[in-house]
SEBA-468560 format. One record per residue (C-alpha): residue number from 0; residue in one letter; x, y, z. Coordinates in steps of 0.05 Angstrom, whole numbers, plus 5000, padded with zeros to 4 digits. Layout:
R pos code   px   py   pz
R NUM    A    X    Y    Z
...
END
This chain:
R pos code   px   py   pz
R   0    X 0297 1837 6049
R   1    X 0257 1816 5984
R   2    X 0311 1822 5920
R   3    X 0264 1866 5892
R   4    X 0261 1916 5952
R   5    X 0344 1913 5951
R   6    X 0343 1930 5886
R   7    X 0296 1991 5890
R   8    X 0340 2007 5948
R   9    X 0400 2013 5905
R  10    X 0370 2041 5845
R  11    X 0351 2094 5888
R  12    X 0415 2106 5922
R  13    X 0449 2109 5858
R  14    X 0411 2165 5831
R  15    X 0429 2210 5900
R  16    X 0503 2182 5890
R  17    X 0503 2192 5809
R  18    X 0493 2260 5820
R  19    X 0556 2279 5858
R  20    X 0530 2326 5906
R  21    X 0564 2290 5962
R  22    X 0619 2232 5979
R  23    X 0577 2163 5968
R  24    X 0600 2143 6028
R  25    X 0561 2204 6068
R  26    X 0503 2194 6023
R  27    X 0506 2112 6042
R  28    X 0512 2130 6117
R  29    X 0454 2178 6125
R  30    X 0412 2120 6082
R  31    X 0434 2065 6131
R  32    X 0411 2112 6192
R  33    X 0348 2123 6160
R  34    X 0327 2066 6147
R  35    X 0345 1999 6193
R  36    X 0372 1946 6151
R  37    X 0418 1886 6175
R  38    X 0490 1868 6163
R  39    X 0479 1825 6095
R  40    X 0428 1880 6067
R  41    X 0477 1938 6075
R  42    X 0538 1903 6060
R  43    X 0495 1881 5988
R  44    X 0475 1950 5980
R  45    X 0540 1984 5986
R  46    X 0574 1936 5945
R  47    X 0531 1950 5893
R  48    X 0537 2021 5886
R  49    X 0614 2021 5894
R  50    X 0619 1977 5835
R  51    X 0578 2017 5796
R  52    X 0621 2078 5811
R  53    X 0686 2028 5797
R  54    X 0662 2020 5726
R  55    X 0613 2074 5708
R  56    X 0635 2080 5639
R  57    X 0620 2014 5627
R  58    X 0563 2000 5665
R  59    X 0531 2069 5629
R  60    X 0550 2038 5560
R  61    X 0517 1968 5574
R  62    X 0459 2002 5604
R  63    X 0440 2037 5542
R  64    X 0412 1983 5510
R  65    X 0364 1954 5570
R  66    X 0293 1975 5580
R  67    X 0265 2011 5652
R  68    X 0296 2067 5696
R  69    X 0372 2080 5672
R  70    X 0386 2068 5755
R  71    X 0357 2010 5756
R  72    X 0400 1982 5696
R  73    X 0465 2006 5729
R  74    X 0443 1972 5799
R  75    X 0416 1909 5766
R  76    X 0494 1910 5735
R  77    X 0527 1930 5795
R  78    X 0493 1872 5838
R  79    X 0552 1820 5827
R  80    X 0549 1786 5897
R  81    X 0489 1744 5881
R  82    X 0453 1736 5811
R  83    X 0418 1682 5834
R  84    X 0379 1712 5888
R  85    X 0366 1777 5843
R  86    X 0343 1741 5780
R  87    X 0267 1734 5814
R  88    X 0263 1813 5821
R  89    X 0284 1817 5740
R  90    X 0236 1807 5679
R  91    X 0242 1765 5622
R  92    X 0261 1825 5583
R  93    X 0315 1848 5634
R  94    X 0352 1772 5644
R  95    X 0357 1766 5568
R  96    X 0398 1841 5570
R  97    X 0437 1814 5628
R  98    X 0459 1753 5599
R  99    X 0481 1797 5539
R 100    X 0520 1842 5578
R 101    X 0554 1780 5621
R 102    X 0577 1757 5545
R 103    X 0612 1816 5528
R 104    X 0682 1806 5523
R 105    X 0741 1863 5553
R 106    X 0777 1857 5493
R 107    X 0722 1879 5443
R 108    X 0707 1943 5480
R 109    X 0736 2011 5472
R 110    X 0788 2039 5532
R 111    X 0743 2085 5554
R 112    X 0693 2023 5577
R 113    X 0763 1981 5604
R 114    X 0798 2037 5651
R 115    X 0733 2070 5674
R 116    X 0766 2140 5680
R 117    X 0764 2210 5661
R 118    X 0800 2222 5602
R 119    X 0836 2278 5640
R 120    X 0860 2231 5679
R 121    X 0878 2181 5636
R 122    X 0934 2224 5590
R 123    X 0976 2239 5663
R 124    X 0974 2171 5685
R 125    X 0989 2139 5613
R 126    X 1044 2187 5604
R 127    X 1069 2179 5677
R 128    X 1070 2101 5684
R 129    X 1068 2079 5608
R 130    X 1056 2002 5603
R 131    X 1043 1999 5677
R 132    X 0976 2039 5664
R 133    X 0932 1979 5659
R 134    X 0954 1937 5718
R 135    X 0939 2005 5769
R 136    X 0876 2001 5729
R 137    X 0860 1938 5750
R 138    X 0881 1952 5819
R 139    X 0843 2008 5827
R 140    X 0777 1981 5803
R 141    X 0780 1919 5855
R 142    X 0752 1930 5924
R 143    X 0809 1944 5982
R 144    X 0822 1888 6033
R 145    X 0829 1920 6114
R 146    X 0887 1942 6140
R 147    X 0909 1941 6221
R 148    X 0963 1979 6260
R 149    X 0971 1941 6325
R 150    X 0989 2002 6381
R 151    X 1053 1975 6405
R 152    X 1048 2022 6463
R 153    X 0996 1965 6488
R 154    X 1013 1904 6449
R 155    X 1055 1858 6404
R 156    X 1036 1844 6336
R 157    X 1050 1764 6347
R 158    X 0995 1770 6398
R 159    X 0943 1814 6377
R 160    X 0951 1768 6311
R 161    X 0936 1700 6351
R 162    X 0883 1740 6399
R 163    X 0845 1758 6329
R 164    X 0851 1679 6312
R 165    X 0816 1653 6366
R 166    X 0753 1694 6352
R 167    X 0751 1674 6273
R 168    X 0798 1725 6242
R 169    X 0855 1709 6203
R 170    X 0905 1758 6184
R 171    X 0971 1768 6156
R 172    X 1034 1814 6174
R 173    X 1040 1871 6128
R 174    X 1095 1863 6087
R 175    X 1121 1925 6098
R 176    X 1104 1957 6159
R 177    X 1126 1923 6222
R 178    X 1064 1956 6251
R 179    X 1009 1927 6211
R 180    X 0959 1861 6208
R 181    X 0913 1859 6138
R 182    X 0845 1813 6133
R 183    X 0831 1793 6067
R 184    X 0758 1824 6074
R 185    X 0723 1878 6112
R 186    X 0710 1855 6174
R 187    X 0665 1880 6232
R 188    X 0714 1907 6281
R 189    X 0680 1953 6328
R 190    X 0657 1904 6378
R 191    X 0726 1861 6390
R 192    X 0755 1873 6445
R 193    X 0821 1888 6410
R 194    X 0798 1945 6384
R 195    X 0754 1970 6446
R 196    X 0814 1968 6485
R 197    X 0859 2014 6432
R 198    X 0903 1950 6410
R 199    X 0880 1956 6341
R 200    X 0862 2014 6288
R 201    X 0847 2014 6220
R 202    X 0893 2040 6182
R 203    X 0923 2023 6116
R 204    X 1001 1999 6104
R 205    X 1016 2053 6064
R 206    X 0993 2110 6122
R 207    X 1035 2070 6172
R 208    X 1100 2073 6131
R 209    X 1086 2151 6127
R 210    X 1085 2152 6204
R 211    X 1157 2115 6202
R 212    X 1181 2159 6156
R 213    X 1165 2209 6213
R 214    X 1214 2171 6258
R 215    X 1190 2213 6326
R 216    X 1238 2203 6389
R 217    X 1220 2202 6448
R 218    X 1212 2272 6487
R 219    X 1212 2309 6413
R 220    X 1165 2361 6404
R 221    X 1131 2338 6332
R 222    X 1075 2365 6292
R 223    X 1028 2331 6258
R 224    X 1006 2386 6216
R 225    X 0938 2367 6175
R 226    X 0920 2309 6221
R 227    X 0846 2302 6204
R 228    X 0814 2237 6239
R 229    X 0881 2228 6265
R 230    X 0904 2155 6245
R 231    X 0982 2180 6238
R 232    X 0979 2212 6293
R 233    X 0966 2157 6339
R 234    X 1022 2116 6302
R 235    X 1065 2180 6314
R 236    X 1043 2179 6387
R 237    X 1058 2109 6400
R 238    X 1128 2113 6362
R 239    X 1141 2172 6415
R 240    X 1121 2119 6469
R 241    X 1073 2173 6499
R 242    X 1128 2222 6516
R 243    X 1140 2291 6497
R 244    X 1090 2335 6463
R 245    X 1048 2317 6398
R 246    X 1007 2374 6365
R 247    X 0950 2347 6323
R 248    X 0929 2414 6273
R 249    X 0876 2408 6225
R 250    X 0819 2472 6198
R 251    X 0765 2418 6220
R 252    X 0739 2424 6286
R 253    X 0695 2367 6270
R 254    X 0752 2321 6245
R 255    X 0792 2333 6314
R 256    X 0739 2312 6356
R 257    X 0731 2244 6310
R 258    X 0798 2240 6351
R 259    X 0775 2244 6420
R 260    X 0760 2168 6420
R 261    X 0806 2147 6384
R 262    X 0847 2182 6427
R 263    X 0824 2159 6492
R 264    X 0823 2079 6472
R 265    X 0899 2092 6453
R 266    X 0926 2106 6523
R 267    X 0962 2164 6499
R 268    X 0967 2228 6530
R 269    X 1016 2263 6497
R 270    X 0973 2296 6437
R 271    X 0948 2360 6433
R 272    X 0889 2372 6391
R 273    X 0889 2438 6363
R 274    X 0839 2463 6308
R 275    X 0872 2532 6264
R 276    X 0846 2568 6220
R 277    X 0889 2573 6165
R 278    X 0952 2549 6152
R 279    X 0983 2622 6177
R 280    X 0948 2612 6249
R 281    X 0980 2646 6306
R 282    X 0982 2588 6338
R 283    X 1033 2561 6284
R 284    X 1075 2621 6283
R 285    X 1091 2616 6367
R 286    X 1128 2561 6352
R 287    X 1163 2579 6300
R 288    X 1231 2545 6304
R 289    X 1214 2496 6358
R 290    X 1192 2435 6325
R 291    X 1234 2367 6319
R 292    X 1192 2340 6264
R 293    X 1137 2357 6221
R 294    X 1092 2320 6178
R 295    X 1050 2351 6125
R 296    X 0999 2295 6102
R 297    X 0983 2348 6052
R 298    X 0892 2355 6035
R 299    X 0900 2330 5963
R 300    X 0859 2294 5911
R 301    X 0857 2233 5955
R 302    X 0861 2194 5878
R 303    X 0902 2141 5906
R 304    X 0846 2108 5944
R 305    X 0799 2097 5891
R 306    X 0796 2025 5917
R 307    X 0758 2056 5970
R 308    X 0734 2116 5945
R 309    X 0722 2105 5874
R 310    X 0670 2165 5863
R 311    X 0737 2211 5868
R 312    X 0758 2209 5804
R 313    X 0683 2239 5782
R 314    X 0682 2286 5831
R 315    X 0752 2313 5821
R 316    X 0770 2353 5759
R 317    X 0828 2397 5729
R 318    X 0814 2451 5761
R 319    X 0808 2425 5828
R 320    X 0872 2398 5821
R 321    X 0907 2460 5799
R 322    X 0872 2494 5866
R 323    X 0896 2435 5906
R 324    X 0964 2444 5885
R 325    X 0972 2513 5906
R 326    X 0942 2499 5972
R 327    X 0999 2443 5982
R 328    X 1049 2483 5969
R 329    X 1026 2551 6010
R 330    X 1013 2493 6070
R 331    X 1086 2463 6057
R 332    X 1124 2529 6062
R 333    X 1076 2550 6132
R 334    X 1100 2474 6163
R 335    X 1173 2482 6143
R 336    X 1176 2548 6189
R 337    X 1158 2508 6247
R 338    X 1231 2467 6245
R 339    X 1281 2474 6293
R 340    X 1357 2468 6254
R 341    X 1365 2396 6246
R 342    X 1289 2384 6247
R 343    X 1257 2332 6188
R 344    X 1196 2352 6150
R 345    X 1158 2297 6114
R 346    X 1104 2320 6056
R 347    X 1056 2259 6046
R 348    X 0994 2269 5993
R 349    X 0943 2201 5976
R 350    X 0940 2213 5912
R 351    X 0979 2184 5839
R 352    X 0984 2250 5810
R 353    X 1056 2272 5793
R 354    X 1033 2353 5800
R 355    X 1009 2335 5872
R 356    X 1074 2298 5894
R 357    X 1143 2304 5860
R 358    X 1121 2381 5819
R 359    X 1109 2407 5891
R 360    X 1183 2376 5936
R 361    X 1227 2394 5877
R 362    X 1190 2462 5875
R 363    X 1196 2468 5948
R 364    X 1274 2436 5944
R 365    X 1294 2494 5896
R 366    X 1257 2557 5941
R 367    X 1276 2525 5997
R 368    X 1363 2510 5995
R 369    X 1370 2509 6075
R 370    X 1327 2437 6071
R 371    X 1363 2379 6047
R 372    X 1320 2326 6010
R 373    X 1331 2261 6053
R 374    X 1337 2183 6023
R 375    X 1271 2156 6033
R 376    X 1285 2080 6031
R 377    X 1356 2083 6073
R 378    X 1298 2117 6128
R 379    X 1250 2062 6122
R 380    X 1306 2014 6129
R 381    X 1329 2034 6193
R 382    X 1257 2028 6217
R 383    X 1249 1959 6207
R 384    X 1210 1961 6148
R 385    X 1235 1899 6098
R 386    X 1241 1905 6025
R 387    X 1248 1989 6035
R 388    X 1279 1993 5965
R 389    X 1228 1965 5928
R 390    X 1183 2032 5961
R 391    X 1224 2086 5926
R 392    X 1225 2125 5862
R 393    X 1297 2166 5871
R 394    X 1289 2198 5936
R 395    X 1228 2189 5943
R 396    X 1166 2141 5976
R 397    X 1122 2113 5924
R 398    X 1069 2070 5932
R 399    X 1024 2035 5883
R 400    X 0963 1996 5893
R 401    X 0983 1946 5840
R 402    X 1061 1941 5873
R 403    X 1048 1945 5943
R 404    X 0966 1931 5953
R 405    X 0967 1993 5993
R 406    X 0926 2051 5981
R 407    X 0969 2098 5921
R 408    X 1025 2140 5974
R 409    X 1070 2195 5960
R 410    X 1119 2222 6006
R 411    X 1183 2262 6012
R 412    X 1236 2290 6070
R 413    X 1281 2338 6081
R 414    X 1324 2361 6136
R 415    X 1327 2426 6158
R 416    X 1403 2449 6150
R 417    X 1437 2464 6229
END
């Protein structure tokens, strides 16, 4: 594609992303099925309007002083992959701004151009992680690298890690989870036979430690209680070794059946796909007191994956948040009736936010005195997973994209008293 047509294609996109209607990665899809572009073209495109969305509050202040369409400044900014090959669809006019902008230095702009974030999220997060503020700001704004759990139902790590070798790909262990491979760069998976064959998924470290945290036996009768696409529940599934009984509950119809292949490449057989319609479903309430484990991976802000999502934290605001928390916490109390005495519930959220993680376990611990809150790290420990302490804030799983490179994790667990 000409440099000039790639950049109208972005400067395009950008205003249907810029506008916030929908996730930019639904409004990227239905572009890429519209029109038929190859590999290089989409992978340009869609790295160009992430990084706009990375650093929108600098990109907006830089574009103000440019000439032309205000998208087309912002996309002629965001296009970092390649300057060379862009500089023929540019004017005279336009190369002289960009050199201008390339000269500007970090430390003579204001915060608000540096952390590229709502202010209203910028007061939690300074007052929550004081001088550590910057670095997750740096993490966050820097693209994600592609995380693997190798199913051990089907397959070693050692091996699917040498198989991926031979056809170009090199990986490394996760440090953490014993389940997990990571290549440096987002690779084309779809079509190895690795993945056909339900040896690999994508999933990052930081969702496979949740599943662990689970610890599911074999025979149990577990609950995986907003399961969505269903990437811990296949972890889940395999740690059961495809025994006993795995309910996968989500309000999506349309999410479960993103399962179904998923599903069927895995081998298992033991989940149970059932969509509810609320959180107080019937279907929860029959079995009531029957459950060996539960895990609550809680709908939430989803702000700790603003490596991969970073048009979240536009989209998201106060008031979502406070609406967010209240469904986490009716959802949390609903799960916790499911438990058997004895029986381990595990509340997991994606996001950073303090009011979506530790506000809502201690304010279930204190309404809720026949749960004991459980020692996250001692848990991972026994698991296999090395360095376990260096996971956990108090009793708690904490993870950081600037600590751990993983995607920004909470999680907490409790055992239900016998």
């Amino acid at each position: 594609m000409h440099p000039k047509a790639l950049l109208d294609s972005c400067s395009e996109l950008l205003k249907q992303v810029l506008r916030f209607d929908h996730p930019a990665d639904m409004v990227l899809s239905r572009y890429f099925r519209e029109f038929r572009l190859g590999p290089r073209e989409r992978a340009t495109i869609a790295e160009t309007i992430y990084g706009v969305l990375r650093k929108k509050n600098l990109y907006a202040y830089l574009a103000q002083h440019g000439s032309g369409p205000p998208e087309r400044r912002l996309a002629i900014l965001g296009f970092t992959s390649d300057r060379e090959y862009l500089s023929s669809a540019l004017t005279d006019q336009e190369l002289d701004w960009l050199q201008r902008c390339d000269q500007v230095l970090p430390e003579d702009l204001m915060e608000l151009h540096r952390h590229n974030l709502p202010q209203w999220l910028v007061d939690p997060l300074k007052e929550q992680l004081g001088a550590d503020f910057w670095p997750l700001v740096e993490s966050l704004n820097a693209p994600a690298g592609l995380d693997m759990r190798v199913n051990t139902l089907k397959d070693k790590r050692a091996d699917v890690q040498k198989e991926l070798l031979k056809v170009g790909l090199k990986t490394t262990a996760t440090p953490y989870s014993p389940w997990g491979l990571r290549l440096a760069d987002k690779s084309q998976l779809g079509k190895l036979d690795a993945f056909t064959r339900g040896a690999i998924e994508v999933q990052d470290e930081g969702s496979q430690l949740l599943a662990l945290l689970v610890d599911a036996k074999r025979g149990e009768m577990v609950v995986d209680f907003c399961a969505g696409a269903g990437g811990k529940t296949l972890a889940i599934g395999a740690a059961m070794r495809n025994t006993g009984r795995l309910y996968a509950f989500d309000t999506s119809a349309h999410r479960l059946e993103a399962l179904k292949p998923r599903l069927a490449r895995s081998g298992l057989s033991n989940v149970h796909p059932v969509a509810i319609a609320h959180e107080r479903d019937d279907r929860i309430k029959r079995l009531a007191g029957k459950i060996d484990r539960v895990l609550v991976d809680s709908p939430c802000s989803g702000l700790g994956t603003l490596r991969r999502n970073p048009d979240l934290k536009w989209r998201q605001n106060p008031k979502a948040i406070e609406e967010l928390t209240a469904k986490q916490t009716a959802i949390l109390q609903s799960a916790a009736r499911l438990l058997k005495p004895g029986g381990r519930l595990v509340y997991a959220t994606c996001s950073i936010l303090r009011e979506e993680n530790e506000a809502i376990a201690e304010a279930f611990s204190l309404a809720n005195p026949g749960f004991t809150l459980m020692e996250a790290g001692p848990i991972l420990t026994h698991m296999g997973v090395e360095h376990a302490d260096t996971l956990v804030r108090g009793p708690y799983l904490r993870l950081w994209p600037y600590l751990h490179q993983t995607d920004g994790f909470f999680a907490a667990v409790w055992q239900k008293e016998l």
